[in-house]
NUPALO-349526 format. One record per residue (C-alpha): x, z, y; residue in three letters. Coordinates in Angstrom, 3 decimals, decimal comma, always signed. Example, Ala and Ser with C-alpha at 12.3 -4.5 7.8 and 13.67 -1.06 7.14 Angstrom:
NUPALO-349526
(atom (+12,300; +7,800; -4,500); 'ALA'),
(atom (+13,670; +7,140; -1,060); 'SER'),
***
This chain:
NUPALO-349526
(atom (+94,470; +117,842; +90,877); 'UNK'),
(atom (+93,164; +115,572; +93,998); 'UNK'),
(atom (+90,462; +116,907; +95,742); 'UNK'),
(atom (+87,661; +114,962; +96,789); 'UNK'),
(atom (+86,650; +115,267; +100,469); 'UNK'),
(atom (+84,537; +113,711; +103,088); 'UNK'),
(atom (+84,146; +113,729; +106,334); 'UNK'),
(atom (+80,765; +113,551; +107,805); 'UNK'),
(atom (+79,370; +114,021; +111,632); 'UNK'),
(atom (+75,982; +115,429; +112,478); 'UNK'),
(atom (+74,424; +112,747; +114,245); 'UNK'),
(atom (+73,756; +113,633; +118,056); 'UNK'),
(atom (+70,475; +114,527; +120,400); 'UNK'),
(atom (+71,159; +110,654; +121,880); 'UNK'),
(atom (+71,328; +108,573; +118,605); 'UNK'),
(atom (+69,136; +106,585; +119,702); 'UNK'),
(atom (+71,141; +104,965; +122,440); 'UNK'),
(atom (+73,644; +103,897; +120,023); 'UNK'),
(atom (+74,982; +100,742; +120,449); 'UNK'),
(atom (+73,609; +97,230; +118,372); 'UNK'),
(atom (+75,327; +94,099; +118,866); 'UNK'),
(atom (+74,017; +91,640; +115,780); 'UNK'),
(atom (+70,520; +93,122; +115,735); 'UNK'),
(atom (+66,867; +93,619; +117,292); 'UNK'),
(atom (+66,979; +97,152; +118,923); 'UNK'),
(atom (+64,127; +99,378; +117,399); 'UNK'),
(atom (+63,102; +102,995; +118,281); 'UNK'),
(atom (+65,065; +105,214; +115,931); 'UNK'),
(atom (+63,402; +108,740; +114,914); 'UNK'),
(atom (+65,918; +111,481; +115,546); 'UNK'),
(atom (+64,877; +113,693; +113,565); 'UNK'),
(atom (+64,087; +111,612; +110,871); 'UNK'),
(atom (+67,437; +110,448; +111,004); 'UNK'),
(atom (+68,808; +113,645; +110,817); 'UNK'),
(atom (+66,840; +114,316; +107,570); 'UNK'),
(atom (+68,115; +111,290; +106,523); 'UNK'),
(atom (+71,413; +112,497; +107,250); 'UNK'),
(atom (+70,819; +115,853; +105,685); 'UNK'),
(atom (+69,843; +114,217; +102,384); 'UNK'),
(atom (+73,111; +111,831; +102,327); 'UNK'),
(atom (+75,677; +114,931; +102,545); 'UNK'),
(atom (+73,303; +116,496; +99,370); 'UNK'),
(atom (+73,840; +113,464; +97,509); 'UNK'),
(atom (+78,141; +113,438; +98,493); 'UNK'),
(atom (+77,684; +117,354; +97,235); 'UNK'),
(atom (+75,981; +116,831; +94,522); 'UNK'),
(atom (+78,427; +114,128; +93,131); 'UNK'),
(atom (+81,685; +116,241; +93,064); 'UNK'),
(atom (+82,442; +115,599; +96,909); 'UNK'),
(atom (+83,604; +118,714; +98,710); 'UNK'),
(atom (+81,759; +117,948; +102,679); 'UNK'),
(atom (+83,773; +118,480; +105,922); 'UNK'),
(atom (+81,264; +118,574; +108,854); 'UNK'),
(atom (+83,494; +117,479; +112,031); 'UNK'),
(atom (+82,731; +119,104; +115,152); 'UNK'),
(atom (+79,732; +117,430; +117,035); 'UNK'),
(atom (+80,796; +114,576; +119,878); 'UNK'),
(atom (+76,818; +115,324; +121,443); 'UNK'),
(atom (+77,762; +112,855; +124,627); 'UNK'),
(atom (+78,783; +109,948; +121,949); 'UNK'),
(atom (+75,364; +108,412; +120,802); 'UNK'),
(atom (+76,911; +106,794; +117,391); 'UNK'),
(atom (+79,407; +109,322; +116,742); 'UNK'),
(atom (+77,682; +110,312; +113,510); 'UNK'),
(atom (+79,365; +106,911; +112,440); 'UNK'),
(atom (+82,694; +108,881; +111,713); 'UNK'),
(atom (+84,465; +105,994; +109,248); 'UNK'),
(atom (+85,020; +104,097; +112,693); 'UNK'),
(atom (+87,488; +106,934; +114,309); 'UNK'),
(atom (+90,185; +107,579; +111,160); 'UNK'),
(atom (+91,985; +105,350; +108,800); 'UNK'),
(atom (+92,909; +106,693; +105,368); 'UNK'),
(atom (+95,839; +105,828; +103,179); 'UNK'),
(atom (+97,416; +108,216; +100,909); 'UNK'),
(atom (+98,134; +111,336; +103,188); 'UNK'),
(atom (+98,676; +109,426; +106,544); 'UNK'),
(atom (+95,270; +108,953; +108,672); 'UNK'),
(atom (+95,375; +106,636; +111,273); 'UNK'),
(atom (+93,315; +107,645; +114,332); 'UNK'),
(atom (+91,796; +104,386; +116,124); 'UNK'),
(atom (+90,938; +103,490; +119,465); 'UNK'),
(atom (+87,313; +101,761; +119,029); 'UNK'),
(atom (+86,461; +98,743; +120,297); 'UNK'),
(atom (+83,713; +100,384; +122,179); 'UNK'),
(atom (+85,253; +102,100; +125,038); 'UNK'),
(atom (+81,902; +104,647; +125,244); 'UNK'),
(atom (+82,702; +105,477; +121,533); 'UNK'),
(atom (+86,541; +106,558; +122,260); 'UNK'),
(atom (+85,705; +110,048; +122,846); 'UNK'),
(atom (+84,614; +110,724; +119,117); 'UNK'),
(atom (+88,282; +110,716; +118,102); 'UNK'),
(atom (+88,882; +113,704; +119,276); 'UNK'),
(atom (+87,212; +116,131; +116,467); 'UNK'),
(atom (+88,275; +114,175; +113,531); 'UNK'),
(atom (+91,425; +113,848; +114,445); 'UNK'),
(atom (+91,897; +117,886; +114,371); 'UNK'),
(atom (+89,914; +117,768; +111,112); 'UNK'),
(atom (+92,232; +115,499; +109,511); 'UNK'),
(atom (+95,062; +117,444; +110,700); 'UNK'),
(atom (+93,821; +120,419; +109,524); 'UNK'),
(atom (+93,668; +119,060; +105,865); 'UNK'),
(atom (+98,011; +118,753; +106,106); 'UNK'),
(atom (+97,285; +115,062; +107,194); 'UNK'),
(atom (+100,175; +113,325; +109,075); 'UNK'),
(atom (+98,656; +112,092; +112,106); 'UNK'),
(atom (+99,225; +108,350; +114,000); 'UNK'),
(atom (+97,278; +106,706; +116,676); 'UNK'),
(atom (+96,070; +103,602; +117,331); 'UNK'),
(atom (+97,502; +102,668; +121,212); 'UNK'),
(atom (+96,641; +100,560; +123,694); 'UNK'),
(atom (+95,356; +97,416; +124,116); 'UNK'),
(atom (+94,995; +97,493; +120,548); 'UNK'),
(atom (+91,045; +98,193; +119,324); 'UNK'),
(atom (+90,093; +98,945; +115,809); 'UNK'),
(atom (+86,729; +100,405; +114,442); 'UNK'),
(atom (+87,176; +101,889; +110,854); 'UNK'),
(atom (+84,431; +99,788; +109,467); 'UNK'),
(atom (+86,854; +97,190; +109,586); 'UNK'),
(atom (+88,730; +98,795; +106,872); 'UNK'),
(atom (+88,212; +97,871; +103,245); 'UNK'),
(atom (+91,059; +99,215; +100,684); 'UNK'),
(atom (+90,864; +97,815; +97,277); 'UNK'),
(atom (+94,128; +100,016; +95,624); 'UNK'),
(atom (+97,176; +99,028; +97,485); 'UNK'),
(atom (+95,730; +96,141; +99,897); 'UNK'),
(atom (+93,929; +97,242; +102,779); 'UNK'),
(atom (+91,227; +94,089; +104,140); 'UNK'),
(atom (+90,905; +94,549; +108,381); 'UNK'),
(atom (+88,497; +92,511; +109,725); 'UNK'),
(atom (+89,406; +90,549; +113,096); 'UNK'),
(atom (+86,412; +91,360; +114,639); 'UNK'),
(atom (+84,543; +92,205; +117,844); 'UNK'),
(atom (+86,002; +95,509; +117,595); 'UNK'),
(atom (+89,028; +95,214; +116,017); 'UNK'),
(atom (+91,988; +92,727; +117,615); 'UNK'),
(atom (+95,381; +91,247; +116,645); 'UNK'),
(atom (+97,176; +94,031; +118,822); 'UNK'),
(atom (+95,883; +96,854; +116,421); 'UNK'),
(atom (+96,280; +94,776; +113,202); 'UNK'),
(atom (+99,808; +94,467; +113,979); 'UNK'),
(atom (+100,045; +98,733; +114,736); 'UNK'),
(atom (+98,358; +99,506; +111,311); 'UNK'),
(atom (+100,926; +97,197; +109,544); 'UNK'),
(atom (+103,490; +98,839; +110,951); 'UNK'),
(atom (+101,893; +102,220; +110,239); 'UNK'),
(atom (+100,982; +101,425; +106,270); 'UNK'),
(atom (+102,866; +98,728; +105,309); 'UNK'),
(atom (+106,324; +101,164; +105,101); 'UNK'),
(atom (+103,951; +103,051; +102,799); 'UNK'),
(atom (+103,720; +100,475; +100,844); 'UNK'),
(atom (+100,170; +98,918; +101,757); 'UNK'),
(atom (+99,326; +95,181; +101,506); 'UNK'),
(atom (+97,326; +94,390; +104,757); 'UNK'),
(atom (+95,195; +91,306; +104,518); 'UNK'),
(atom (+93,318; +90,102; +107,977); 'UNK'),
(atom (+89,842; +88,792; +107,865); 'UNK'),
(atom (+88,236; +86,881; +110,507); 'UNK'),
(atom (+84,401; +88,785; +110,635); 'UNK'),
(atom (+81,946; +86,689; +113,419); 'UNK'),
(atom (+78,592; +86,704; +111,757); 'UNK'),
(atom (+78,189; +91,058; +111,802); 'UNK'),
(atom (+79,702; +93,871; +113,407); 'UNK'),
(atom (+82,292; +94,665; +110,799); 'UNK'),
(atom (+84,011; +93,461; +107,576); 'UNK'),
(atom (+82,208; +96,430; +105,568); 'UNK'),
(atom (+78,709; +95,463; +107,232); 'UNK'),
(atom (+79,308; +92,053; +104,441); 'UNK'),
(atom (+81,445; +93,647; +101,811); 'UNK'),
(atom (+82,748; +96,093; +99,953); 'UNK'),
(atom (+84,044; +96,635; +96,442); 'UNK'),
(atom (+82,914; +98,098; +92,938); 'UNK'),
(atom (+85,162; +100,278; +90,850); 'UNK'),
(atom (+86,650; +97,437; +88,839); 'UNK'),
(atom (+87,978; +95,815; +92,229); 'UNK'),
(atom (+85,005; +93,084; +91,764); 'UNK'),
(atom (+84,217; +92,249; +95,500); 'UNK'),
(atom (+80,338; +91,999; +96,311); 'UNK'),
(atom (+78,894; +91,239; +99,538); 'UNK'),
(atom (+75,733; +89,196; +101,150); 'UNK'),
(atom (+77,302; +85,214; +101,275); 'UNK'),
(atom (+75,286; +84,669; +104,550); 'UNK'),
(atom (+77,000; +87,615; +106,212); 'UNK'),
(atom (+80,485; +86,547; +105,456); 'UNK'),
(atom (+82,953; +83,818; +107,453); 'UNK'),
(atom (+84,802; +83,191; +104,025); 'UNK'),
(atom (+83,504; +84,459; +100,791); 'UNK'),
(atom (+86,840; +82,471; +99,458); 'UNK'),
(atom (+89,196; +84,771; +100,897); 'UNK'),
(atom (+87,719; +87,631; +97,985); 'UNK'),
(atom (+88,953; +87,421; +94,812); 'UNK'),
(atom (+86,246; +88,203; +91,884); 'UNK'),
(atom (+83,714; +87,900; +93,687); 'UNK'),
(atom (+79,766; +88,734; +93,045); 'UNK'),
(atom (+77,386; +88,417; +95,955); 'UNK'),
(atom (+74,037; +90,397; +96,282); 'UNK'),
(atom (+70,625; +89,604; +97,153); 'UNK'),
(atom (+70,135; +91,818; +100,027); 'UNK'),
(atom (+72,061; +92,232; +103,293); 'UNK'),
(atom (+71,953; +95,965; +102,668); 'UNK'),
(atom (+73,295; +95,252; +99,516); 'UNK'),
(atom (+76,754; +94,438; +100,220); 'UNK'),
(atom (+77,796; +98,244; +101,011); 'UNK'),
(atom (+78,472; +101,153; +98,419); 'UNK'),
(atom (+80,395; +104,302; +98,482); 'UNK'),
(atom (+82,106; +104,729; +95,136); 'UNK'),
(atom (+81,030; +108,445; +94,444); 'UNK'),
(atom (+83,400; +108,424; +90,846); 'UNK'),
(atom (+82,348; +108,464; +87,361); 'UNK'),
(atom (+81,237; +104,639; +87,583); 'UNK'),
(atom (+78,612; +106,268; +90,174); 'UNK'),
(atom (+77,801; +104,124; +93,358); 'UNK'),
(atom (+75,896; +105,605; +96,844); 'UNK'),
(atom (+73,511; +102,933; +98,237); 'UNK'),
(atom (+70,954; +102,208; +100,437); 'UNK'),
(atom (+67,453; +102,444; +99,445); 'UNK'),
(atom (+66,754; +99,083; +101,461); 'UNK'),
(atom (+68,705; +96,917; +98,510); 'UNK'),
(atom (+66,733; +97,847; +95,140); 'UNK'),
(atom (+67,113; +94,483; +93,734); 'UNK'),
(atom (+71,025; +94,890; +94,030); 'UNK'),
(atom (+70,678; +98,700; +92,744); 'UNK'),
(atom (+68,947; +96,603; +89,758); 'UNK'),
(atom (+72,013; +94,084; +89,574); 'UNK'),
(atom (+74,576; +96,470; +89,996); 'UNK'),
(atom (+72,847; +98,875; +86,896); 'UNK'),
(atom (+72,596; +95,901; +85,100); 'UNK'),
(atom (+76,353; +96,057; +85,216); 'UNK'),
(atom (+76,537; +99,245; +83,649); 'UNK'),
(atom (+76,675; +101,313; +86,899); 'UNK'),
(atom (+74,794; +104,273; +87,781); 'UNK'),
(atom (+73,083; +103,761; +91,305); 'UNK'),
(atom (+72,597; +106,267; +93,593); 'UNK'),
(atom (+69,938; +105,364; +96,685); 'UNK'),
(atom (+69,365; +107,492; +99,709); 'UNK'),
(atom (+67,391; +106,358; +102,776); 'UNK'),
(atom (+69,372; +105,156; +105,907); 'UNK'),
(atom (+66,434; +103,200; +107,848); 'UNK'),
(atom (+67,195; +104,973; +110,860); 'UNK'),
(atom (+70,952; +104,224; +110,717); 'UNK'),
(atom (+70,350; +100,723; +109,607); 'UNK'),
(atom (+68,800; +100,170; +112,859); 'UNK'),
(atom (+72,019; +101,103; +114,733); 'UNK'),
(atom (+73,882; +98,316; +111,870); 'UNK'),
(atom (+75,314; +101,854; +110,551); 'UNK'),
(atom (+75,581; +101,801; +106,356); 'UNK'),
(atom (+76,066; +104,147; +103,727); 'UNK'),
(atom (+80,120; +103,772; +104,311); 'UNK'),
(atom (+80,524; +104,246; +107,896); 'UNK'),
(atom (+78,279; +107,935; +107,334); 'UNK'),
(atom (+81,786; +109,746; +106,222); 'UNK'),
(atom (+85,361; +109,318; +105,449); 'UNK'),
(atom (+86,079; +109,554; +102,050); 'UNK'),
(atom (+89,837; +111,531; +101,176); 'UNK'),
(atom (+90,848; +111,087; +97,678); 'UNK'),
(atom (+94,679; +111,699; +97,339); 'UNK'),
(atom (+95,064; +115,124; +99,238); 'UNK'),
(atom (+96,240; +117,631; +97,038); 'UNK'),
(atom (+94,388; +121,186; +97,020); 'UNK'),
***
């Protein structure tokens, strides 16, 4: 049977000099965040998700954002080379996780950039967002990497925040949902639903019709389990104010075998 694993990264002592680009910078709360933190790998547990704590990357303030260093697709994990050269030390540790799970292992070279949040696979077709952090030159290396694998990649120009999955993301039916003022071009979505609250526009499909969100969107917890799902909210305000989300928090692995 698969397994279900997830990567996660115990967030640093220097969180709070993480990087924001689209936002006001606030004072974040270590160790609330790390309670915060704490509480999100519970609720991965507690939904059927075995947790794989990477090793710590203490020097790399938003390394507890460990979606942006690894690309998933089937067994192949792409390591990338973040747009952020202070954040291009984090690779290291997840990329001897991954291998450690019987991953095979590319890499993401030079002068091509790509954050992970920039990643959004709906079953075969994987979205990239052109974005700040990710460029044409590493678009064109994960094509090459997953498209022989049979991938569909899709590019997506992303302006208005700092990645594609910071405006959408997808429920379990492949229905697209995202905040419309966050988003270049809603158009380029098929089936698409969009959601009160900026916050709103990210969920981790946990299985079962079961979705991880963000505390901070309760009217779109209240539109989604009007649709029949099952919402489950945890408390990210001192990620939020780094623009982290409830995806970029782990790396979800769904089609390793144990």
């Amino acid at each position: 049977m698969p397994s279900k694993k997830a990567l996660i990264r115990r967030p640093g002592p220097r969180l709070a000099e993480g990087l924001v680009t689209h936002i006001e910078r606030e004072s974040v709360d270590v160790d609330l965040a790390l309670e915060q933190w704490e509480a999100y790998a519970e609720a991965l547990r507690t939904h059927g998700w075995e947790t794989i704590e990477v090793a710590p990357a203490g020097n790399c303030p938003d390394s507890v954002f460990v979606e942006d260093t690894v690309v998933m697709y089937r067994n192949v994990a792409l390591i990338t080379r973040p747009g952020a050269a202070t954040r291009r030390g984090e690779t290291n540790g997840v990329e001897e996780a991954v291998a450690r799970l019987g991953c095979s292992v590319n890499w993401i070279w030079e002068p091509g950039t790509l954050d992970g949040g920039d990643i959004l696979k709906i079953d075969d077709t994987i979205y990239v967002g052109r974005s700040g952090r990710t460029n044409t030159a590493a678009i064109q290396q994960l094509r090459a990497v997953f498209e022989p694998l049979g991938a569909r990649v899709v590019s997506v120009p992303v302006t208005r925040v700092l990645h594609l999955k910071s405006a959408v993301t997808a429920l379990p039916d492949g229905t697209f949902i995202g905040h419309v003022p966050l988003m270049d071009k809603p158009s380029l979505f098929p089936r698409f639903l969009p959601v009160p609250e900026a916050s709103g526009s990210h969920v981790v499909l946990l299985g079962g019709g079961k979705l991880l969100m963000a505390a901070s969107a309760p009217r779109t917890a209240e539109l989604l389990a009007d649709l029949g799902y099952e919402t489950v909210l945890v408390d990210i305000s001192e990620f939020e104010k780094l623009e982290g989300c409830v995806t970029c928090l782990s790396v979800r692995v769904r089609e390793l075998y144990a």
